[in-house]
mmCIF file as Biopython writes it, N, C-alpha, C and O atoms, coordinates in Angstrom:
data_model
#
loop_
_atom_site.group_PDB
_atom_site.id
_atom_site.type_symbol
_atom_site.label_atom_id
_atom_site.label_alt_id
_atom_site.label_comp_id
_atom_site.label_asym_id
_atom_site.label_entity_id
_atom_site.label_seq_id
_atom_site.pdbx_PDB_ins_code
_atom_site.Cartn_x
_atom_site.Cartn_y
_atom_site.Cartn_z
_atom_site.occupancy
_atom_site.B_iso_or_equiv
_atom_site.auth_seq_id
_atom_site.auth_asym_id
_atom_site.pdbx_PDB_model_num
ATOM 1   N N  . UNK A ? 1  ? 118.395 90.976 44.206 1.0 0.0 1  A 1 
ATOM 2   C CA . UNK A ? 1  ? 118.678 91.799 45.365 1.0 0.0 1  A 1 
ATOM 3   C C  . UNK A ? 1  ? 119.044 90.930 46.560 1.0 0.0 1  A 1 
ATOM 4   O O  . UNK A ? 1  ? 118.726 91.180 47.722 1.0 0.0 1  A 1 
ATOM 5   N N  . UNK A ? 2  ? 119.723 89.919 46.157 1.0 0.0 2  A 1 
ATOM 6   C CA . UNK A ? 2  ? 120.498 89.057 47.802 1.0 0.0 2  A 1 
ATOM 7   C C  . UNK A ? 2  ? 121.565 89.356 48.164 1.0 0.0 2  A 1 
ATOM 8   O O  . UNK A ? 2  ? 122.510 89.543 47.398 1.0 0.0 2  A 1 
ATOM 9   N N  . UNK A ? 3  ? 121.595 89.420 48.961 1.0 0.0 3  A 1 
ATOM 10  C CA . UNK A ? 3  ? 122.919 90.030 49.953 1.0 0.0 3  A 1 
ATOM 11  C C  . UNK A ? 3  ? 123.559 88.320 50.228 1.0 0.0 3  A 1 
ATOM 12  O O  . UNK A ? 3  ? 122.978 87.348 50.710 1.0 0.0 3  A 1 
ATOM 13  N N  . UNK A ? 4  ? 125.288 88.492 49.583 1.0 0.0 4  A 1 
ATOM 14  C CA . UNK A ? 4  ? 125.893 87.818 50.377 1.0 0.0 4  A 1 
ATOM 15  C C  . UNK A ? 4  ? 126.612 87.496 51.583 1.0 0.0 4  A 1 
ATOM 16  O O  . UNK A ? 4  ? 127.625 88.118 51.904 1.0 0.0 4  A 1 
ATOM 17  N N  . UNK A ? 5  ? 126.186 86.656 52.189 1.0 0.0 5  A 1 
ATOM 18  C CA . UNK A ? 5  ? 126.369 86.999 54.202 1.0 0.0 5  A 1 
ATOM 19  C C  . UNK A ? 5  ? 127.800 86.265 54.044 1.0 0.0 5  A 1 
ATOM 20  O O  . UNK A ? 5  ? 127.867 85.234 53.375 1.0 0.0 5  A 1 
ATOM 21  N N  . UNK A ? 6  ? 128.993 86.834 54.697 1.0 0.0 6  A 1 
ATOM 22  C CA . UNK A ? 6  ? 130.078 85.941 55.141 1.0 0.0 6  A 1 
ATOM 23  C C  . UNK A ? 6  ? 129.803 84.704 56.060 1.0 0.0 6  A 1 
ATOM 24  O O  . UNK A ? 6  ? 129.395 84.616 57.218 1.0 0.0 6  A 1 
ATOM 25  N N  . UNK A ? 7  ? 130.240 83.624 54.960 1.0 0.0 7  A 1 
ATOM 26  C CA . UNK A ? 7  ? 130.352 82.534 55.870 1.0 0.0 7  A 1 
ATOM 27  C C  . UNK A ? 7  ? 131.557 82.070 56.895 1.0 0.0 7  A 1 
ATOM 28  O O  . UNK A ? 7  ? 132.563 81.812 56.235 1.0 0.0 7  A 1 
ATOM 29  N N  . UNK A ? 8  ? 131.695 81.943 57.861 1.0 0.0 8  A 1 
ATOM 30  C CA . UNK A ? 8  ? 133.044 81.747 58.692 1.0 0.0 8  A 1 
ATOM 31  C C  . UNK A ? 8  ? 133.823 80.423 58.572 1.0 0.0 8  A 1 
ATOM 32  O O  . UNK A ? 8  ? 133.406 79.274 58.430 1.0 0.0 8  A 1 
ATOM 33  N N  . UNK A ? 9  ? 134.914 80.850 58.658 1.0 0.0 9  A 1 
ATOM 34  C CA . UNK A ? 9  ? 135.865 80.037 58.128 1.0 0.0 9  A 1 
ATOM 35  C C  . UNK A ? 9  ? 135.986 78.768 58.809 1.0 0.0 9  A 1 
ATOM 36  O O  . UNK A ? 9  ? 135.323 78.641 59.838 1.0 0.0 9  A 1 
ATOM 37  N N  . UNK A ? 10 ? 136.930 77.508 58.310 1.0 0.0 10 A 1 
ATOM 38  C CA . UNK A ? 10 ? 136.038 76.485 58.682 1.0 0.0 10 A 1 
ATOM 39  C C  . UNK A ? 10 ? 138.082 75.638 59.390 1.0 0.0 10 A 1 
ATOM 40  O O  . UNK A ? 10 ? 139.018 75.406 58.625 1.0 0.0 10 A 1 
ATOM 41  N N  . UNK A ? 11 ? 138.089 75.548 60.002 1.0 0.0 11 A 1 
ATOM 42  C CA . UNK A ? 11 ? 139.561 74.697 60.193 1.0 0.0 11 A 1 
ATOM 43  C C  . UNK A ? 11 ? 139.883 73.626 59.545 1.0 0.0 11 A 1 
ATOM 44  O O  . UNK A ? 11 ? 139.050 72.878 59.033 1.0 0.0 11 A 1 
ATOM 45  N N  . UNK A ? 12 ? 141.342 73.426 59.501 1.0 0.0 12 A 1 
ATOM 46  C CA . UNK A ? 12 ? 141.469 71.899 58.852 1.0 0.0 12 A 1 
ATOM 47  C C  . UNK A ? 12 ? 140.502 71.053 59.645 1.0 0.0 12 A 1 
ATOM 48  O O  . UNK A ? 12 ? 139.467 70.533 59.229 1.0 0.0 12 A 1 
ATOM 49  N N  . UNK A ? 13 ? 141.002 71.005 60.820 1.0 0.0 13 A 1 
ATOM 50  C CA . UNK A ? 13 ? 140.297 70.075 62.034 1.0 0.0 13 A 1 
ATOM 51  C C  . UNK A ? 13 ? 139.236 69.695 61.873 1.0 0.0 13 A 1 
ATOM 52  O O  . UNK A ? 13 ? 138.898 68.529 62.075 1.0 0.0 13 A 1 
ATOM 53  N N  . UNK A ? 14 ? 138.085 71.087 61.263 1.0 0.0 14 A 1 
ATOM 54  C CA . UNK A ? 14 ? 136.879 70.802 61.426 1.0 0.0 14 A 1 
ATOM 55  C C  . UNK A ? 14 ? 136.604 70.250 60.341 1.0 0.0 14 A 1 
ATOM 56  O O  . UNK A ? 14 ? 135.807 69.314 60.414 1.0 0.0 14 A 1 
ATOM 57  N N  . UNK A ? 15 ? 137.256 70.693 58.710 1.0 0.0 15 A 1 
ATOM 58  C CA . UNK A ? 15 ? 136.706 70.034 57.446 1.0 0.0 15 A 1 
ATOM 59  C C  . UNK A ? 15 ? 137.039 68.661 57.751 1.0 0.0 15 A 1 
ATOM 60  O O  . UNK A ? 15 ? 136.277 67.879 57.182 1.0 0.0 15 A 1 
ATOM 61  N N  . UNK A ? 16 ? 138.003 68.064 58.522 1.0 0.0 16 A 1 
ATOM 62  C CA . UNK A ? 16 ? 138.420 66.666 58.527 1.0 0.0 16 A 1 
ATOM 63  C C  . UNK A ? 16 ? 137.173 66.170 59.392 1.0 0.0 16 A 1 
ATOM 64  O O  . UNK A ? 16 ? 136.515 65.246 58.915 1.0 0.0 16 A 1 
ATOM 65  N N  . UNK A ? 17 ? 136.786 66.713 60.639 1.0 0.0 17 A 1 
ATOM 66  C CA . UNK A ? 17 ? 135.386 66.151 61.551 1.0 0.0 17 A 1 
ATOM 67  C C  . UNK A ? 17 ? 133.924 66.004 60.325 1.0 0.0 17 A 1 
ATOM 68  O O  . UNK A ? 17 ? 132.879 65.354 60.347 1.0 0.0 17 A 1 
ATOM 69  N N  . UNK A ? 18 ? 134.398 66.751 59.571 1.0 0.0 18 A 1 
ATOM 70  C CA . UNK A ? 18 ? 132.716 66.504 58.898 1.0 0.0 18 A 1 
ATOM 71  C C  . UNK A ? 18 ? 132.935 65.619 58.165 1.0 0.0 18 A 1 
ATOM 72  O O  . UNK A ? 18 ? 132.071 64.742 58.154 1.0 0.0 18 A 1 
ATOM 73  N N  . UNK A ? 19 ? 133.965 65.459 57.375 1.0 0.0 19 A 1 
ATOM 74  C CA . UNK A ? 19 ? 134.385 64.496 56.393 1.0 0.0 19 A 1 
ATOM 75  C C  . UNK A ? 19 ? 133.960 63.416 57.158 1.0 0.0 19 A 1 
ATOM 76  O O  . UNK A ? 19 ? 132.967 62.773 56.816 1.0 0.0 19 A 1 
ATOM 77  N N  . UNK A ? 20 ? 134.495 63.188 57.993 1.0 0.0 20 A 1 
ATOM 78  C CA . UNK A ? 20 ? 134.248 61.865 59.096 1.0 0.0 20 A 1 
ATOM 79  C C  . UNK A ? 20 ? 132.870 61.838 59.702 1.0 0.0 20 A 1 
ATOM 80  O O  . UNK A ? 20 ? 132.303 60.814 60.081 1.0 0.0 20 A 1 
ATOM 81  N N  . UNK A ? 21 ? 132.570 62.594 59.736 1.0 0.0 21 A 1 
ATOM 82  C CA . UNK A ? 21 ? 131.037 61.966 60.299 1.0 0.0 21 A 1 
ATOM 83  C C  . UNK A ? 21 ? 129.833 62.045 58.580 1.0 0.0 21 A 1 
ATOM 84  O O  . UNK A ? 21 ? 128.754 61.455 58.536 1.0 0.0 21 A 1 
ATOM 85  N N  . UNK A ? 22 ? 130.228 62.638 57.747 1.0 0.0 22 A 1 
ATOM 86  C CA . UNK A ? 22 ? 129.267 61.964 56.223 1.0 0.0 22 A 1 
ATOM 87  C C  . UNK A ? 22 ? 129.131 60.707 56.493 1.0 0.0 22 A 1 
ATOM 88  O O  . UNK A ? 22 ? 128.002 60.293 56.757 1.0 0.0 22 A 1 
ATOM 89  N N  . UNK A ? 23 ? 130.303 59.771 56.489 1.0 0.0 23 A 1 
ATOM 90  C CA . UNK A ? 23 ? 130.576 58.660 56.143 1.0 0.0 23 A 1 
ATOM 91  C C  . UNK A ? 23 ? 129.225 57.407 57.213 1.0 0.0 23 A 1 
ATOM 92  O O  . UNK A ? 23 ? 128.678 56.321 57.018 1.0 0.0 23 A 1 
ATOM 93  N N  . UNK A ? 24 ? 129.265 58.716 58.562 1.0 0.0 24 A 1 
ATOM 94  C CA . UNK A ? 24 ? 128.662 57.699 59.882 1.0 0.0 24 A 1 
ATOM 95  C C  . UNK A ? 24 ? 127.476 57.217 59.440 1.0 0.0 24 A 1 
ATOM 96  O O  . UNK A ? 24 ? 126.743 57.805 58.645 1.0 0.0 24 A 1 
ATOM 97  N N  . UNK A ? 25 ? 127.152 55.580 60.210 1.0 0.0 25 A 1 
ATOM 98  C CA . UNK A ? 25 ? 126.247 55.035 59.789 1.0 0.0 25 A 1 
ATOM 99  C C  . UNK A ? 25 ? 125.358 55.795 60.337 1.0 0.0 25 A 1 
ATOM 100 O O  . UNK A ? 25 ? 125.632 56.615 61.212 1.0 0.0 25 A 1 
ATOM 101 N N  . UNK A ? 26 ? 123.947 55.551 59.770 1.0 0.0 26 A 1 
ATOM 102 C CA . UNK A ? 26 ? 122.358 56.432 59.737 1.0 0.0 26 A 1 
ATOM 103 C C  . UNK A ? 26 ? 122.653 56.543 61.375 1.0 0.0 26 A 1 
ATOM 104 O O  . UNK A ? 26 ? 123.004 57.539 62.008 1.0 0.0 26 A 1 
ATOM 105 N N  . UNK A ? 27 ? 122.411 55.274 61.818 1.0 0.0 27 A 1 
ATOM 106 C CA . UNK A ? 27 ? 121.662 54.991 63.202 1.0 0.0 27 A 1 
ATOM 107 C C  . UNK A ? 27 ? 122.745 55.520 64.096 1.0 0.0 27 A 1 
ATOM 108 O O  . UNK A ? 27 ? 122.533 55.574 65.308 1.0 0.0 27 A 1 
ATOM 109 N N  . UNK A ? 28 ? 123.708 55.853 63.672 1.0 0.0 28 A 1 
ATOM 110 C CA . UNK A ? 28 ? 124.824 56.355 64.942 1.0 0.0 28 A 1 
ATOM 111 C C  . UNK A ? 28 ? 124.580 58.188 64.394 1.0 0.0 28 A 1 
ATOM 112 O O  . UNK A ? 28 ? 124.835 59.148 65.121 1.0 0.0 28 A 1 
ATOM 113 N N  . UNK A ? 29 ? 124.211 58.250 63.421 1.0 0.0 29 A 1 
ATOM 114 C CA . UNK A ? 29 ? 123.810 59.912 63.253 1.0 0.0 29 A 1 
ATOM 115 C C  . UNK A ? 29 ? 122.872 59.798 64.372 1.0 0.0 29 A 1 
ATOM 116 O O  . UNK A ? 29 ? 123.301 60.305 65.409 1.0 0.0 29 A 1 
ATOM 117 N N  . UNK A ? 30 ? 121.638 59.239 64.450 1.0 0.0 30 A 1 
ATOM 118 C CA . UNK A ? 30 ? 120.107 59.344 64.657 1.0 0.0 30 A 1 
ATOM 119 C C  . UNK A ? 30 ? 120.884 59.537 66.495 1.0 0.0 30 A 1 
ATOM 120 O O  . UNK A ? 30 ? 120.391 60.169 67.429 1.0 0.0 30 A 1 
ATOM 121 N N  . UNK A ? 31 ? 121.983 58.872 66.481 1.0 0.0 31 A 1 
ATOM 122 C CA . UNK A ? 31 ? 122.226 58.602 68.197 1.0 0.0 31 A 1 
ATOM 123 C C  . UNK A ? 31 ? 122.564 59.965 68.657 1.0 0.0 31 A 1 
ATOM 124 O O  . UNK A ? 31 ? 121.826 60.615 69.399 1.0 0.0 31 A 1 
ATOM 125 N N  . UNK A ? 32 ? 123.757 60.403 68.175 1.0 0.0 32 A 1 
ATOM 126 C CA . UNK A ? 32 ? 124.410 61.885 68.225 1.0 0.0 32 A 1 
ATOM 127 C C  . UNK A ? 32 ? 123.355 62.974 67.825 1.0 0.0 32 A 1 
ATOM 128 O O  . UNK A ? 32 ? 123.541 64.180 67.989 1.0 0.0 32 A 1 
ATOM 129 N N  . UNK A ? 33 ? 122.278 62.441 67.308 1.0 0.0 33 A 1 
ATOM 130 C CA . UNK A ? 33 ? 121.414 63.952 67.198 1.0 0.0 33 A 1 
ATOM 131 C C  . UNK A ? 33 ? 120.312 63.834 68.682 1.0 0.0 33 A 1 
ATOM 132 O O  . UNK A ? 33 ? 120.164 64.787 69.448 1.0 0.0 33 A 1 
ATOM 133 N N  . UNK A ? 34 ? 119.797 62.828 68.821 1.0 0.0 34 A 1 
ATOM 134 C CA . UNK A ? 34 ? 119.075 62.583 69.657 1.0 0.0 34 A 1 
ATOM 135 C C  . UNK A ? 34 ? 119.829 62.889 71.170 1.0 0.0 34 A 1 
ATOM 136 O O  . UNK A ? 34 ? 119.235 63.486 72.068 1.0 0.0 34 A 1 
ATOM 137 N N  . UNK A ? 35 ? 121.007 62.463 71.281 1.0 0.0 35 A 1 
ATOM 138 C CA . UNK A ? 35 ? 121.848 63.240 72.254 1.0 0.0 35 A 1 
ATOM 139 C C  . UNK A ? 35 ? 121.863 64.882 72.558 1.0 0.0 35 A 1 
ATOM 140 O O  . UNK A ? 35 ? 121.420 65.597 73.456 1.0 0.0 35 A 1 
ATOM 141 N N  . UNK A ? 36 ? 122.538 65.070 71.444 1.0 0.0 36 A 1 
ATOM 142 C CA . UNK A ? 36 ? 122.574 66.656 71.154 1.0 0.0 36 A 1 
ATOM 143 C C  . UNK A ? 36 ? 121.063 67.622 71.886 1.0 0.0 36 A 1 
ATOM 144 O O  . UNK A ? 36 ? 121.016 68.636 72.583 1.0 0.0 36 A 1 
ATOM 145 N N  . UNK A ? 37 ? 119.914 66.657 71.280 1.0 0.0 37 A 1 
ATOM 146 C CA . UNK A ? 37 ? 118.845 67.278 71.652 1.0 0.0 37 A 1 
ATOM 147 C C  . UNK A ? 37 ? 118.397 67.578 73.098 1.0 0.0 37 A 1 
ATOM 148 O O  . UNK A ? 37 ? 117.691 68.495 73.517 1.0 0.0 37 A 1 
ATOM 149 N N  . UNK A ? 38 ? 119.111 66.363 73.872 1.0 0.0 38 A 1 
ATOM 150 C CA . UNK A ? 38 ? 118.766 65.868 75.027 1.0 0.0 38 A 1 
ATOM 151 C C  . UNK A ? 38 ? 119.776 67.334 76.002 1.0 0.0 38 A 1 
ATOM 152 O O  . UNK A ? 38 ? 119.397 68.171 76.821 1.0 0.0 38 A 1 
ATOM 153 N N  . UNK A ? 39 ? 121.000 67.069 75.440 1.0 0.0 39 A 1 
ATOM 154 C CA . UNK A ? 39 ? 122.098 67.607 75.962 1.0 0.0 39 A 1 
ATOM 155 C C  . UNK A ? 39 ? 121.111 69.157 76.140 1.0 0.0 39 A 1 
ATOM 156 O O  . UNK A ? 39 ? 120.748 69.673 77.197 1.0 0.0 39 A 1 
ATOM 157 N N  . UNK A ? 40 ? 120.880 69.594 74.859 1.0 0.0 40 A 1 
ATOM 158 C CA . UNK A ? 40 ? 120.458 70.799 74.832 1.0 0.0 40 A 1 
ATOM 159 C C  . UNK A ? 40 ? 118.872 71.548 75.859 1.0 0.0 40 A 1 
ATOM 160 O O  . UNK A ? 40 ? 118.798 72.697 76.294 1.0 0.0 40 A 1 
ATOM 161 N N  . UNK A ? 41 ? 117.760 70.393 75.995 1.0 0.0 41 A 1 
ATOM 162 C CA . UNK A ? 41 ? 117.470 70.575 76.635 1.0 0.0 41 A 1 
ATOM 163 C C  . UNK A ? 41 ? 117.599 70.630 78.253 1.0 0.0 41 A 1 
ATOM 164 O O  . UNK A ? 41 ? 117.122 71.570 78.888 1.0 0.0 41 A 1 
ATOM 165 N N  . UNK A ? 42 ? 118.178 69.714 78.774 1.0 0.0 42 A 1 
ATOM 166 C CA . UNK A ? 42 ? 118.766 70.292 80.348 1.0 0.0 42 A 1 
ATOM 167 C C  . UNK A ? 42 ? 119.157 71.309 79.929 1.0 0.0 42 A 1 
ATOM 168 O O  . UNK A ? 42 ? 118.372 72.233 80.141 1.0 0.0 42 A 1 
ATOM 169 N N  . UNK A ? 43 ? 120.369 71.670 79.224 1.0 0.0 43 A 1 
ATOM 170 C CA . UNK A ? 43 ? 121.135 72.972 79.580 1.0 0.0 43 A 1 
ATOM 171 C C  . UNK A ? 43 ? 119.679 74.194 79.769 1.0 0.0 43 A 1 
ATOM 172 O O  . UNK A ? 43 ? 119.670 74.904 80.775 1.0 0.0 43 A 1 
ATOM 173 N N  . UNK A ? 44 ? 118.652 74.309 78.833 1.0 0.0 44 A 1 
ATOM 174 C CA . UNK A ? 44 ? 117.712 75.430 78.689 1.0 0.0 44 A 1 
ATOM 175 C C  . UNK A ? 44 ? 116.906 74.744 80.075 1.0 0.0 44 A 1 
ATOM 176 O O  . UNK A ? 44 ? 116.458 75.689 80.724 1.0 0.0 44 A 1 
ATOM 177 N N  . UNK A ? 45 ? 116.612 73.575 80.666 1.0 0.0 45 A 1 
ATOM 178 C CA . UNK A ? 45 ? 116.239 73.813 82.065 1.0 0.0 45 A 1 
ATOM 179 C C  . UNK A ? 45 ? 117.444 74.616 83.114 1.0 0.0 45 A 1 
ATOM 180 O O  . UNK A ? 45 ? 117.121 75.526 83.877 1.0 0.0 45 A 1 
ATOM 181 N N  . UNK A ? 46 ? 118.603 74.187 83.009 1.0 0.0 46 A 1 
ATOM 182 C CA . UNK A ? 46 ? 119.635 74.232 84.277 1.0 0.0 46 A 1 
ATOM 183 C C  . UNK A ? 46 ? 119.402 76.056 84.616 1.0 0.0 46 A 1 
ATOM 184 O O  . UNK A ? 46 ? 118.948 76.834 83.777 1.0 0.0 46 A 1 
ATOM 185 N N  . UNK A ? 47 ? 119.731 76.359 85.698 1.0 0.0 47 A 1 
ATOM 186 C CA . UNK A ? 47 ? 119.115 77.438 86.571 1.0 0.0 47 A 1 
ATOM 187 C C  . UNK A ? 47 ? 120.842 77.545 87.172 1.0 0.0 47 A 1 
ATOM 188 O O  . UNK A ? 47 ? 121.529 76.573 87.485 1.0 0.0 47 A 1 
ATOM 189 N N  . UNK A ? 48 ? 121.351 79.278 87.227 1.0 0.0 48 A 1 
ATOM 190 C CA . UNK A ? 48 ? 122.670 79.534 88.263 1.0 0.0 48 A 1 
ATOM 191 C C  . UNK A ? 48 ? 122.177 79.428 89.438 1.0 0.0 48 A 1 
ATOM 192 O O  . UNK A ? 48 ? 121.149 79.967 89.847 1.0 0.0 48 A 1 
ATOM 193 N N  . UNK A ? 49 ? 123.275 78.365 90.322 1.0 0.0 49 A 1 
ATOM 194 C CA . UNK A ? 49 ? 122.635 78.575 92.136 1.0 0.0 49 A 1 
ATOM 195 C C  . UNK A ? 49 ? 123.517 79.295 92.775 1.0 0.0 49 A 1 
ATOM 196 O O  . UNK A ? 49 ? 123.584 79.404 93.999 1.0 0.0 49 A 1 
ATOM 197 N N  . UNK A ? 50 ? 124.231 79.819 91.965 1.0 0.0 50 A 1 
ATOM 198 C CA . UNK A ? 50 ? 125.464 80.713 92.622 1.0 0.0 50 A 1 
ATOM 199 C C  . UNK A ? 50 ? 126.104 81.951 91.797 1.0 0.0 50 A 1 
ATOM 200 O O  . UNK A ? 50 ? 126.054 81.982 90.567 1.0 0.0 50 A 1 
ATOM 201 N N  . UNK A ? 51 ? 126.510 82.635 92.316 1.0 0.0 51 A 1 
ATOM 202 C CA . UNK A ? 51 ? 126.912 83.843 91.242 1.0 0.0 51 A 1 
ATOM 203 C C  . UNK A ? 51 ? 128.180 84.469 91.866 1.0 0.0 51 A 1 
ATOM 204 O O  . UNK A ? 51 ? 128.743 85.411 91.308 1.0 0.0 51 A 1 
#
């Protein structure tokens, strides 16, 4: 009884970006995730001062 969910379609562009980052060494993953994380938290602090 599983339901198959549509997965969304993926661009050349993007199958070529993943292809390219498999390949990345560990420690430059570990960099770009640890970024990502960082990135993501400011944004969930940042506050509109204007509207």
């Amino acid at each position: 009884m599983s339901t198959k969910k549509d997965t969304p379609k993926m661009t050349p562009e993007e199958i070529e970006r993943l292809k390219r980052d498999i390949y990345r060494p560990d420690m430059e993953k570990l960099r770009l995730f640890t970024q990502m994380l960082r990135n993501n938290a400011l944004l969930k602090k940042a506050k509109v001062t204007h509207k």
